[in-house]
C-alpha positions as CSV (number, residue, x, y, z in Angstrom):
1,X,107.3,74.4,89.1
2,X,104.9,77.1,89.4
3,X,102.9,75.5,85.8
4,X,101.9,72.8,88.1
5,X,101.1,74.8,91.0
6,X,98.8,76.2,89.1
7,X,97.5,73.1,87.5
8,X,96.7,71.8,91.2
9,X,95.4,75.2,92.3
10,X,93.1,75.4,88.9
11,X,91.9,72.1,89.6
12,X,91.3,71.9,93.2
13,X,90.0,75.7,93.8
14,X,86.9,76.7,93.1
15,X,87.4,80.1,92.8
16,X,89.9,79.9,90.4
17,X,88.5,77.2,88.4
18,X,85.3,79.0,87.5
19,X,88.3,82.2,86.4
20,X,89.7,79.5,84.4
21,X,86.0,78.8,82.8
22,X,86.0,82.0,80.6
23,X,89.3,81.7,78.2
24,X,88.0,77.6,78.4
25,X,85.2,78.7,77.0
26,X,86.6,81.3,74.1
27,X,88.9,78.0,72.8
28,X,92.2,79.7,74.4
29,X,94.9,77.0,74.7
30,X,95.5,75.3,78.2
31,X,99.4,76.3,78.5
32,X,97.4,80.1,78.4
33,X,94.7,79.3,81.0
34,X,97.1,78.3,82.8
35,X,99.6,80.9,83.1
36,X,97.1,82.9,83.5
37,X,96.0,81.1,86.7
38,X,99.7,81.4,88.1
39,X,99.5,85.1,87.1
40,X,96.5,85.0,89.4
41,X,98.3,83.2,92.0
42,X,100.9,85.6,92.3
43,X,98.5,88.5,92.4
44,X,96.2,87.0,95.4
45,X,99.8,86.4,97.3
46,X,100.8,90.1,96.8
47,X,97.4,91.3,98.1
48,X,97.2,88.6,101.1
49,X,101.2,90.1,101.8
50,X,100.1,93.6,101.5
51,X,96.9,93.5,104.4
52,X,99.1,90.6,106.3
53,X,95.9,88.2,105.7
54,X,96.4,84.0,105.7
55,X,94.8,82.3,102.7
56,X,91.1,81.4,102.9
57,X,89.2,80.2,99.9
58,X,86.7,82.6,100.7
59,X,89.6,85.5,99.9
60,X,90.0,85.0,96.1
């Protein structure tokens, strides 16, 4: 579940996309760009937990 979760996320946010760009770029494997995106993921949800924010795509 959460590999596509970040599949849709990498695809559909820019932010995260253009973090995605870098190990593209360096000829990592997808199934590694994409766990680390859900690493990612879970790292802007602890910090939007922490300071009791709601998701904006301005915040990552």
């Amino acid at each position: 579940m959460t590999f596509q979760a970040a599949l849709v996320a990498a695809y559909h946010t820019p932010s995260l996309n253009s973090f995605a760009d870098r190990p593209r770029k360096a000829g990592k494997p997808h199934k590694v760009i994409i766990t680390a995106i859900a690493g990612k993921r879970v790292t802007i949800a602890k910090a939007l937990c922490k300071s009791h924010q709601k998701w904006t795509a301005a915040t990552a």
